[in-house]
Each structure stands twice: as structure tokens, then as C-alpha cells.
DSSP file (Angstrom, degrees, kcal/mol; ACC not computed):
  #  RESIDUE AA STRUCTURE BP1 BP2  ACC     N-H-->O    O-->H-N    N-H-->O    O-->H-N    TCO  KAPPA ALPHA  PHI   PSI    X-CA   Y-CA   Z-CA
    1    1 A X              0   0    0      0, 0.0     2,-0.2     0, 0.0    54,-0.0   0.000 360.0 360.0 360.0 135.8   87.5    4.7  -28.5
    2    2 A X        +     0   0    0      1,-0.1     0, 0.0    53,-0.1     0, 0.0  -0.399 360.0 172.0 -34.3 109.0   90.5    3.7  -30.7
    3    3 A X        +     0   0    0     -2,-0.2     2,-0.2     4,-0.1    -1,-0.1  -0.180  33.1 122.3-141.3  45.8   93.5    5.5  -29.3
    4    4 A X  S >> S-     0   0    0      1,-0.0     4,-3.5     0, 0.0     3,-1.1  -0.562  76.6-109.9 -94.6 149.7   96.4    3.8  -31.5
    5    5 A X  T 34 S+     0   0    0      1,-0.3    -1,-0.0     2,-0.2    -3,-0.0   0.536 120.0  66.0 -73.4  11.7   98.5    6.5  -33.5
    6    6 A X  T 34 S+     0   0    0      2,-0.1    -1,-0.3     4,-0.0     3,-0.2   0.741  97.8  49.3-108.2  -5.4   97.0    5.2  -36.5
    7    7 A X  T X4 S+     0   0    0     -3,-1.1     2,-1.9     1,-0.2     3,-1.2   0.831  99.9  70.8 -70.4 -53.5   93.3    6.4  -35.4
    8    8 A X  T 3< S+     0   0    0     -4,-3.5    -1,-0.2     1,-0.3    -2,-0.1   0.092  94.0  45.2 -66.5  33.7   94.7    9.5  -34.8
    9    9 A X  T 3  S+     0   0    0     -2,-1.9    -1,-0.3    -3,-0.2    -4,-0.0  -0.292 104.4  67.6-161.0  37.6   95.4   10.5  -38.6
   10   10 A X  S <  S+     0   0    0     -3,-1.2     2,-1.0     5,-0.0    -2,-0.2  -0.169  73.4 133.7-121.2  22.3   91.7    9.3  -39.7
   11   11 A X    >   -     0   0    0     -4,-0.2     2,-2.0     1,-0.1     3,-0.6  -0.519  65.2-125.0 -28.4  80.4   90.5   12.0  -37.8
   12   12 A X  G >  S+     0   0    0     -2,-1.0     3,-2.1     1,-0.3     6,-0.3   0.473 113.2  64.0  -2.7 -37.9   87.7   14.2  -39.5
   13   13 A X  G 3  S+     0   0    0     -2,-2.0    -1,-0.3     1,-0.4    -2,-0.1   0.024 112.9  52.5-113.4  25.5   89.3   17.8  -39.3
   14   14 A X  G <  S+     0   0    0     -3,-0.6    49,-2.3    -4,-0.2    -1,-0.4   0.364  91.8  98.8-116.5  -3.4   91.6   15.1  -41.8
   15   15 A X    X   -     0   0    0     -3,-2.1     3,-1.1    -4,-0.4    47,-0.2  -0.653  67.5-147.8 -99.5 130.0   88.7   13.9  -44.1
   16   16 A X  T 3  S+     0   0    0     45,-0.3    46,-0.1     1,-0.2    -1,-0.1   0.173  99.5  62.4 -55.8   5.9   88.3   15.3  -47.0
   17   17 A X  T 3  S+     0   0    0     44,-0.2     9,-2.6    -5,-0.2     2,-1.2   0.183  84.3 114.0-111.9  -2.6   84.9   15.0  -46.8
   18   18 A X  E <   -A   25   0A   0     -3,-1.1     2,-0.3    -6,-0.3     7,-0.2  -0.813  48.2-158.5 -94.3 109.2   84.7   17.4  -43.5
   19   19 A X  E   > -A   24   0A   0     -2,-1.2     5,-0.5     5,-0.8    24,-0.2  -0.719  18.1-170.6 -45.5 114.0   82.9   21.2  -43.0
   20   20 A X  T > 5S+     0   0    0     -2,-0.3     3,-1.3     3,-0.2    -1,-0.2   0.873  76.2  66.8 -83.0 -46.8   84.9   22.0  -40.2
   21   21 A X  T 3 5S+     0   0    0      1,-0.2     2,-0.6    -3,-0.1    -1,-0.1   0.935 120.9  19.4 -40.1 -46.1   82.8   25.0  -39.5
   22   22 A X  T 3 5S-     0   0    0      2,-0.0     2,-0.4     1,-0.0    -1,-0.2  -0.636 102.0-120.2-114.3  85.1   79.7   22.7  -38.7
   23   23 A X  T < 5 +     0   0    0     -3,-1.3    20,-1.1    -2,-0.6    21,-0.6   0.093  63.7 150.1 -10.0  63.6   81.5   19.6  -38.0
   24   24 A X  E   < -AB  19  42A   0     -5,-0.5     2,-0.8    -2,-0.4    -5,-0.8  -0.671  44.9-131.2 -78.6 145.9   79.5   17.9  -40.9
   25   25 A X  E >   -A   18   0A   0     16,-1.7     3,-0.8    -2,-0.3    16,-0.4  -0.876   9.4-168.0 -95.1 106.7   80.2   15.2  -43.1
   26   26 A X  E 3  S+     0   0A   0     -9,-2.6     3,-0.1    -2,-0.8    -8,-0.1   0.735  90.6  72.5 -60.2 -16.1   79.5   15.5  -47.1
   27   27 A X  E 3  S+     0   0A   0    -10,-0.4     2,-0.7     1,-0.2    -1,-0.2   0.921 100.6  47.3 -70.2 -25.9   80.0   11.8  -47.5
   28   28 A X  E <  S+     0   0A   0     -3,-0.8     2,-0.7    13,-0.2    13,-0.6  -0.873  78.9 170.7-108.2 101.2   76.0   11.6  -45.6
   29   29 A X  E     - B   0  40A   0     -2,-0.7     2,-0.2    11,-0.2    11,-0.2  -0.982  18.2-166.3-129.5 118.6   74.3   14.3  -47.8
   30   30 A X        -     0   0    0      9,-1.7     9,-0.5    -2,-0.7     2,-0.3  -0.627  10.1-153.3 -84.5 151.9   70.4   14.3  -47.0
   31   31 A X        -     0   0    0     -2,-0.2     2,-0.9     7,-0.2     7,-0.2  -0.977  20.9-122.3-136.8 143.4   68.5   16.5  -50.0
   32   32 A X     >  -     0   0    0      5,-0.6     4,-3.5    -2,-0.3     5,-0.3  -0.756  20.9-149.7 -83.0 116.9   65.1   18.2  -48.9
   33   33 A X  T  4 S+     0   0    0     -2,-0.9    -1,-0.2     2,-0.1     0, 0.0   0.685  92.2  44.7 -46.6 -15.8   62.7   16.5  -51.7
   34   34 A X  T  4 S+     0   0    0      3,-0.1    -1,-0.1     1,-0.0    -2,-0.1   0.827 129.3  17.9 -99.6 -55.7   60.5   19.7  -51.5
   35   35 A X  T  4 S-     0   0    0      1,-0.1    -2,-0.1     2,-0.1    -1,-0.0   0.868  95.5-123.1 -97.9  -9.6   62.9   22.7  -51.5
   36   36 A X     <  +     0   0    0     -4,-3.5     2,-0.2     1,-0.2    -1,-0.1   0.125  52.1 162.9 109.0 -31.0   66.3   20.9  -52.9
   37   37 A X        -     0   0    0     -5,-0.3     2,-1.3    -6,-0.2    -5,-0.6  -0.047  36.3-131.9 -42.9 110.7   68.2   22.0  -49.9
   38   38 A X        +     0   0    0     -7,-0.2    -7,-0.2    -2,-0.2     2,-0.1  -0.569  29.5 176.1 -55.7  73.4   71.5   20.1  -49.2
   39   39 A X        -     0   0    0     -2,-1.3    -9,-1.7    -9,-0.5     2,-0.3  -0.579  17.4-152.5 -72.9 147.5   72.2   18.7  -45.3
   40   40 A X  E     -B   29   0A   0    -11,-0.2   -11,-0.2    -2,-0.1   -14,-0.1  -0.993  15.7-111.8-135.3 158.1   74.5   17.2  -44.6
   41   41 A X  E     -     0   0A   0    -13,-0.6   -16,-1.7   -16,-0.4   -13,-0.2  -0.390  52.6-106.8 -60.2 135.2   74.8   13.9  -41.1
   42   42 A X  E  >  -B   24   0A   0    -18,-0.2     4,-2.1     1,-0.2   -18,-0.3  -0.447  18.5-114.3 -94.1-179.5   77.0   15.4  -38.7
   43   43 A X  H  > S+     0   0    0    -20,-1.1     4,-3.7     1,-0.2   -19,-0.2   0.882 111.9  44.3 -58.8 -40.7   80.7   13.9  -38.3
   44   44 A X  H  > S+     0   0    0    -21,-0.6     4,-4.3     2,-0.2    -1,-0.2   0.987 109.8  54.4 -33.1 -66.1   80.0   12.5  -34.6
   45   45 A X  H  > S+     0   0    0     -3,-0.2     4,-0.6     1,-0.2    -1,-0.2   0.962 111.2  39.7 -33.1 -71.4   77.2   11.3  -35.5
   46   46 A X  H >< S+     0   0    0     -4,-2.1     8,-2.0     1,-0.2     3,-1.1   0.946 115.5  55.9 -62.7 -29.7   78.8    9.2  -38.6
   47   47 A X  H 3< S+     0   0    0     -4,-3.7    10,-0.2    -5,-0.3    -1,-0.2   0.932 100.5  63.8 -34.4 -66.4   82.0    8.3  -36.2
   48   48 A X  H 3< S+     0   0    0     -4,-4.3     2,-0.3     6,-0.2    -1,-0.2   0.227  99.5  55.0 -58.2  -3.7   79.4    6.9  -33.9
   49   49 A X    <<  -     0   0    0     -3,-1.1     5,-0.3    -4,-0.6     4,-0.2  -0.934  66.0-141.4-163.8 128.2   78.1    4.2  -36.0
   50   50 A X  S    S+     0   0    0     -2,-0.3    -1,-0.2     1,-0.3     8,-0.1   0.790  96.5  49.7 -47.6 -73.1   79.3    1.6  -37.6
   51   51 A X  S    S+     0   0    0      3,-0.0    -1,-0.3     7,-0.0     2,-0.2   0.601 110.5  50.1 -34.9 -10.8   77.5    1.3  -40.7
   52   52 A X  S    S-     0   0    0     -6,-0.1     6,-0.1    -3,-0.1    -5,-0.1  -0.065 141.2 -51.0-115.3-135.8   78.0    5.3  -41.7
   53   53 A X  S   >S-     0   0    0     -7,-0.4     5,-1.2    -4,-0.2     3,-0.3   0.948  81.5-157.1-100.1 -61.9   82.1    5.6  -41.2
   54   54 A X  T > 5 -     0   0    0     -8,-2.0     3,-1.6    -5,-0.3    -6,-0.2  -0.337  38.7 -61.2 107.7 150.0   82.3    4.1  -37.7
   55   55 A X  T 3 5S+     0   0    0      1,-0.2    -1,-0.2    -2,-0.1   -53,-0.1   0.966 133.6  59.1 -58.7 -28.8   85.1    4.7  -35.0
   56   56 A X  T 3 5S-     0   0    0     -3,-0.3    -1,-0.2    -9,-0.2    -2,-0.1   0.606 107.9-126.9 -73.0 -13.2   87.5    3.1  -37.4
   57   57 A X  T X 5 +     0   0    0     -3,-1.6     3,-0.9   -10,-0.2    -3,-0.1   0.937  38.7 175.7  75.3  34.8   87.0    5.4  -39.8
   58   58 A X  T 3 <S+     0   0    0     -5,-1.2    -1,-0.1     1,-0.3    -5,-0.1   0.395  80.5  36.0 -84.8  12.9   86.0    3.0  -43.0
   59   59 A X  T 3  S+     0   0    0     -5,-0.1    -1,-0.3     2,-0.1    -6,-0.1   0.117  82.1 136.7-128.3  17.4   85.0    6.1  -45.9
   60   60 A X    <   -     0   0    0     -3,-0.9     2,-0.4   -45,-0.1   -49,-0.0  -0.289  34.3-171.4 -63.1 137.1   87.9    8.6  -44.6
   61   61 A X        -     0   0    0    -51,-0.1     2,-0.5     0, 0.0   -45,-0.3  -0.882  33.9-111.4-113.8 154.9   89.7   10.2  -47.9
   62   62 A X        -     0   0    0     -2,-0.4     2,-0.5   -47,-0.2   -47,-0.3  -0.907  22.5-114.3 -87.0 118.8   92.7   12.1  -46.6
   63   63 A X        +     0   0    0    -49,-2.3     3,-0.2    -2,-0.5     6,-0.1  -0.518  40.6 167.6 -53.3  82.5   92.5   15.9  -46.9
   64   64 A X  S    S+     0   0    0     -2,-0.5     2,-0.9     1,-0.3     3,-0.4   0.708  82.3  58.3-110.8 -21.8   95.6   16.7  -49.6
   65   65 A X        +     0   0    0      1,-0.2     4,-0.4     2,-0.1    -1,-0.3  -0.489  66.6 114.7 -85.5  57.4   93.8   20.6  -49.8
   66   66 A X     >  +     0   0    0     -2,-0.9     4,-2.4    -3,-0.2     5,-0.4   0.830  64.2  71.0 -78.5 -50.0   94.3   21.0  -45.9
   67   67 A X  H  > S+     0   0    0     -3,-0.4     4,-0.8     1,-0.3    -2,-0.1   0.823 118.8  14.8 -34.9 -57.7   96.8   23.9  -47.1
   68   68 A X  H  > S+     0   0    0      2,-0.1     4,-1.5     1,-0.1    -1,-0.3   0.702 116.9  71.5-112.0 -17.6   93.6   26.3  -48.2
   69   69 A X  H  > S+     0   0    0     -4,-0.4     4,-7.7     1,-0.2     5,-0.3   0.998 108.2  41.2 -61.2 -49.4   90.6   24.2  -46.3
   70   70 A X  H  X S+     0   0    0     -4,-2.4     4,-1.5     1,-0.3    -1,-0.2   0.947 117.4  41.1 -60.1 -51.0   92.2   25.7  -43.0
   71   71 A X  H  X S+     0   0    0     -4,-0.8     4,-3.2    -5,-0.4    -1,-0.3   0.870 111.4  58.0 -50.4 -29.5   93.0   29.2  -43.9
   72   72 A X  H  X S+     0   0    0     -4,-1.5     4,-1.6     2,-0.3     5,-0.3   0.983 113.5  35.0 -76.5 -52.7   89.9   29.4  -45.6
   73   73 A X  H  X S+     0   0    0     -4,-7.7     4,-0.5     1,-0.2    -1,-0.2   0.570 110.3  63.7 -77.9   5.3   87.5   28.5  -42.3
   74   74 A X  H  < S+     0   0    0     -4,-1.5     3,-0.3    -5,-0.3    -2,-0.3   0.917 110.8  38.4 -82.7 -55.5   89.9   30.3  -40.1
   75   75 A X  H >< S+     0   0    0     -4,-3.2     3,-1.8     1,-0.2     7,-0.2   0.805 113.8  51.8 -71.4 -24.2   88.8   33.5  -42.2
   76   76 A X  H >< S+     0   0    0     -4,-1.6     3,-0.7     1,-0.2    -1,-0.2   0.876 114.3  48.0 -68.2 -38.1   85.0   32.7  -42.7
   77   77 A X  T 3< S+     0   0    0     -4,-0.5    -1,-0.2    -3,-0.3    -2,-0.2   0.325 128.7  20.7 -94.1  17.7   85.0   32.3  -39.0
   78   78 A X  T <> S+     0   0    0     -3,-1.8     4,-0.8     2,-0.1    -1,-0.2   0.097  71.3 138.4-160.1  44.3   86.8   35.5  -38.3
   79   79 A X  H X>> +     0   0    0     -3,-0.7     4,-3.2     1,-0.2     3,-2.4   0.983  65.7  62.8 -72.1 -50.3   86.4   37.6  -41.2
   80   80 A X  H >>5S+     0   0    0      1,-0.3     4,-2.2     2,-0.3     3,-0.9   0.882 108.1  41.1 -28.4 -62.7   85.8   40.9  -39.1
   81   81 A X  H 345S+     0   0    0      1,-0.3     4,-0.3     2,-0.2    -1,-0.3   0.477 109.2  53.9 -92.1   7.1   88.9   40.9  -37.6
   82   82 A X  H <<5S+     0   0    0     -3,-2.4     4,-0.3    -4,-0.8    -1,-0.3   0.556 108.8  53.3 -86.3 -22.7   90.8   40.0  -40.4
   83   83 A X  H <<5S+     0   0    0     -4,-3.2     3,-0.2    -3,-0.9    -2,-0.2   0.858 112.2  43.8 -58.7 -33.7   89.2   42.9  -42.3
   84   84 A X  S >X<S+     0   0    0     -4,-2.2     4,-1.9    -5,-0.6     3,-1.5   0.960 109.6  56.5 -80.1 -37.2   90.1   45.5  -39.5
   85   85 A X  T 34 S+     0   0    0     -4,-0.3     4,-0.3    -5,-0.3    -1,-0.2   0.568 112.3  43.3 -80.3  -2.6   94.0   44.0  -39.1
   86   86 A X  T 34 S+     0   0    0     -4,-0.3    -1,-0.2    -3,-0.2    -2,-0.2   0.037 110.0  54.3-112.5  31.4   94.6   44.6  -42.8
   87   87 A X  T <> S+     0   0    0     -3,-1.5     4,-0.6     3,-0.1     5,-0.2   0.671 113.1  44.3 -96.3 -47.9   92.8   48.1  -42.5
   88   88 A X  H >X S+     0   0    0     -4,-1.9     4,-2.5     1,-0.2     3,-1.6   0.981 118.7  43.3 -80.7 -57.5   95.6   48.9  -39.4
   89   89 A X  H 3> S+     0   0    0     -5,-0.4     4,-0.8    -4,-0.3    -1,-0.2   0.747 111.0  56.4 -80.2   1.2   98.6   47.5  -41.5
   90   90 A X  H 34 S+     0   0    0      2,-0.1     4,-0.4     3,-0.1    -1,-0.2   0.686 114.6  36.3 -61.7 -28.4   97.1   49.3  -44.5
   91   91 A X  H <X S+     0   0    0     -3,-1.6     4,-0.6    -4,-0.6    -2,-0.2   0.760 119.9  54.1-101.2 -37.1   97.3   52.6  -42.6
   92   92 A X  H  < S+     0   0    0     -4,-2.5    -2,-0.1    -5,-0.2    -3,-0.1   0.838 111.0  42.2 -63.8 -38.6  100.6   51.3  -41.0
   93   93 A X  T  < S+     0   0    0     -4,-0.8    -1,-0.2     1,-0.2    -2,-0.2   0.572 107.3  58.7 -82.6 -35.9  102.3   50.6  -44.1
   94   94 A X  T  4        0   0    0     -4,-0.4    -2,-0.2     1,-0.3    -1,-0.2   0.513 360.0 360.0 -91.3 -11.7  101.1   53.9  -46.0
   95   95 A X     <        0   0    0     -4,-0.6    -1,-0.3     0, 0.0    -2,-0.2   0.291 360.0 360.0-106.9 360.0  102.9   55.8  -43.1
């Protein structure tokens, strides 16, 4: 594996192309010919071979939305408790 600081900044969870919740790639989008449905290869996977992106990283776009990608799957993936901790500083606040 590539372990120069310049691998480390083509990282996926950098890609504009990355679902961090399911460590996919959009760049490999399967469609089911029968129902339409949208899959997508996941990012290991395309690391792992050359010909898809490869250890080098050769279709990585750099993530310039990182600012809202992160918040946004930190809340999808924790929405509960971000409803109930601005329920407590709603009640907190009103007092």
C-alpha cells in the first residue's frame, strides 16, 4: 500500500465521488436493467484494482463540499440523538 503523504490526501472519505455512509463509490454505478435501481462498486473494492481507481487513486476528484458532506452523514447516522439534544437545549433555553 502507498504510504507517501501524497496517498494520503487521495483518500476516499476525500473523493468526491464517496457515500461515506456505505463506503461506496458513485464513479462505479451499476443500474438494475429490470427495476432501474442505482448500486453503486464499493470504494475498497475500486481501490483494490487497478483498472477501476486503483491504489494510486487515478479518477479521485477532491471533495470541495466536505464542509456539508460530513455534517450531513454525521446527522443521518445519528439523527435520534441529535433530535433529543435539541429537544433538552430547547427546554434548557426556554427556562
Amino acid at each position: 500500500m502507498l504510504t507517501t503523504l501524497f496517498s494520503m490526501s487521495l483518500l476516499c472519505t476525500n473523493c468526491k465521488h464517496f457515500i461515506a455512509d456505505k463506503q461506496e463509490c458513485t464513479k462505479f454505478e451499476n443500474i438494475n436493467l429490470v427495476t432501474g435501481e442505482k448500486t453503486y462498486d464499493s470504494a475498497r473494492f475500486a481501490r483494490k484494482y487497478s483498472e477501476l481507481c486503483g491504489e494510486k487513486g487515478l479518477l479521485f476528484e477532491k471533495n470541495e463540499l466536505k464542509i456539508f458532506t460530513e455534517p450531513y452523514y454525521f446527522v443521518k447516522g445519528n439523527w435520534l440523538s441529535v433530535i433529543l439534544i435539541c429537544m433538552i437545549l430547547s427546554k434548557i433555553i426556554q427556562h
